[in-house]
N, C-alpha and C positions, 0 to 999 in steps of 0.2 A: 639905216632906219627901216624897220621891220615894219607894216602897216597890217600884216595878216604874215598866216603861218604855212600858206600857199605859194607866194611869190606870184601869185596874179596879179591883171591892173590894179591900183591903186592911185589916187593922189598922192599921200602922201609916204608913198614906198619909193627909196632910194637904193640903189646897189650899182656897184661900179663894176667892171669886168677883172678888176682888182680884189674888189671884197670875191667876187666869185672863186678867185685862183685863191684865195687864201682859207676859204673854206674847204675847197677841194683838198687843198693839202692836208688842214686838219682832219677832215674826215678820214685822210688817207694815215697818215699819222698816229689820230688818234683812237680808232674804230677798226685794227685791223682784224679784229674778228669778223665784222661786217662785211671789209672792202672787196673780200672777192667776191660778193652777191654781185657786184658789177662787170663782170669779165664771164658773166656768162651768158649765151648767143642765146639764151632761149629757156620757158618754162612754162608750164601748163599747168592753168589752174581752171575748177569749174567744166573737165572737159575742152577747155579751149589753151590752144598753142600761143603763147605772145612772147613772140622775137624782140629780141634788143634792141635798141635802133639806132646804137651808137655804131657809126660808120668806117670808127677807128678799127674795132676788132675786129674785122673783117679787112680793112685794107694796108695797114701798117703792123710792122711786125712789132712784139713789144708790148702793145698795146693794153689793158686793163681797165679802165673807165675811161669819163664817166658818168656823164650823162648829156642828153640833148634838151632842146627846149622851145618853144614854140608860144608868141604871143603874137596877136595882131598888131601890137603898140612897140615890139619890139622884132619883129619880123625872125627867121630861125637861128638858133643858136648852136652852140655845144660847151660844154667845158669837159677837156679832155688828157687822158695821161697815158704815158708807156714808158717803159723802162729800157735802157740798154748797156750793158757792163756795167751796171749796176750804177747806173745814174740814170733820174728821174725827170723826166719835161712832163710842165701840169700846163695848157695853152686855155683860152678864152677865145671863142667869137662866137658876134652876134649880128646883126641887122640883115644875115643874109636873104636872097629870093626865094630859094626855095630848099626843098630836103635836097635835089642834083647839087645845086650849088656847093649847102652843107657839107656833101660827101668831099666832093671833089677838093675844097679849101681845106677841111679838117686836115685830109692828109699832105696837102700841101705843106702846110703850116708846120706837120708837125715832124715832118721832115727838117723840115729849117729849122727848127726848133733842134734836131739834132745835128746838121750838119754845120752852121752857120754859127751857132752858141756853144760855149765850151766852159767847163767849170774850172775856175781858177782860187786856189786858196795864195792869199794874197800877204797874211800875216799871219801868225800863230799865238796865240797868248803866251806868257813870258819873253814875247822875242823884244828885245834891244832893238827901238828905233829911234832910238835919239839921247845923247846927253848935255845934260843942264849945269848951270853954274849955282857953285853954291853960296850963298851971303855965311860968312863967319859961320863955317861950318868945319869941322875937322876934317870932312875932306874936301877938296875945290869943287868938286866936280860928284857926280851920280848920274848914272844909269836910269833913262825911262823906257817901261816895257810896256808891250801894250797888255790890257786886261781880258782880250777876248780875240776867238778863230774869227777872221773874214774869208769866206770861201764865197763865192760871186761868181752867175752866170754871166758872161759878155761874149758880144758879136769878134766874130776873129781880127777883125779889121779895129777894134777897136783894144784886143789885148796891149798893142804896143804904146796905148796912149795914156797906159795908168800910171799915176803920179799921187805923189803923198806930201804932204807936210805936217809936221807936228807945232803945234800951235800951243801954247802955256807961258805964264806971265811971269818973267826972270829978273835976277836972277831969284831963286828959291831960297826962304829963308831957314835955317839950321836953329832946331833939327825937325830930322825929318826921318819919317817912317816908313821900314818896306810896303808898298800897296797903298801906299798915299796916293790918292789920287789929283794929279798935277795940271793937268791937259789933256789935250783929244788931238789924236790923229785923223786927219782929213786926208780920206784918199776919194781922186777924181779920176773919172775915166769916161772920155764919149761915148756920149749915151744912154750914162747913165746915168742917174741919180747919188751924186755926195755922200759919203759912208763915213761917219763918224763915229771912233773907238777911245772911251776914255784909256788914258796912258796913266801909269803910277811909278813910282818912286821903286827902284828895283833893288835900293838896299839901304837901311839903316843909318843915317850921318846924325851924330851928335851936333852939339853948338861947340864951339871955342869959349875956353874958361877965361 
């Protein structure tokens, strides 16, 4: 909830450290003509020199945005990003003491961010993750695939705990159409947040005459 177009105090302005990393990435995403105005240490305008103050590009390799922040009501920030082999960490903080602190956490963070987290693709759309029974169908049985890529950052200690199950209401009645959509795969993993992928019908079953 947007209360002005500043992101200054307000009552009745809301933003999460969530909406922040979701915007960064748009911005990174969708603006990349813009995006390297941020990854640069410095510009002069008016006769006057004014430095970046993002603490990342200068202390972390990688680095590229992308910006810092500063309220009374919310004490110092950053939301910040750097690349490496070609995978992306976008981090969020806030409430810090002061700009030493800022510095000092940003890159801690974003360290962890790369040694600690690791990018896992977990399903692929068309893959076969389960089959179903079929009611008076010409054939017993079908194939459900899922409809979509899950690729997911997790903490390493947490890779070994992901689990899935496919969930859909059986048996399926015939007939039925390839990309019918049947159910949803529910994959869990500590720590994280429930990832849910509708699943469809991965081929064609007539009815029995």
């Amino acid at each position: 909830t947007f209360a002005n177009a500043t992101g200054l105090d307000h009552p009745d302005h809301r933003m999460s450290a969530a909406d922040i990393g979701r915007i960064g990435y748009l911005l990174i995403s969708q603006f990349p003509e813009f995006y390297p105005w941020f990854a640069e240490q410095s510009f002069e305008w008016n006769g006057i020199r004014q430095p970046n103050r993002n603490p990342l590009l200068r202390e972390v390799s990688g680095a590229d945005g992308i910006k810092t922040g500063h309220l009374s009501a919310s004490g110092f920030g950053l939301v910040g990003s750097a690349v490496r082999d070609d995978e992306r960490r976008v981090i969020v903080l806030n409430g810090l003491s002061s700009e030493r602190e800022r510095r000092s956490e940003a890159a801690r963070v974003m360290r962890v961010a790369f040694t600690d987290f690791k990018t896992h693709t977990l399903v692929k759309a068309g893959t076969q993750v389960a089959t179903a029974d079929v009611w008076l169908g010409a054939d017993a049985q079908v194939p459900l695939v899922a409809t979509q890529d899950v690729t997911v950052g997790l903490h390493v200690d947490s890779a070994d705990s992901v689990e899935s199950l496919v969930v859909y209401q059986g048996p399926l009645r015939a007939p039925l159409k390839e990309g019918e959509q049947v159910g949803e795969l529910v994959i869990t993993a500590a720590g994280a947040p429930d990832i849910r992928v509708p699943v469809a019908v991965g081929k064609p079953v007539k009815k029995l005459g």
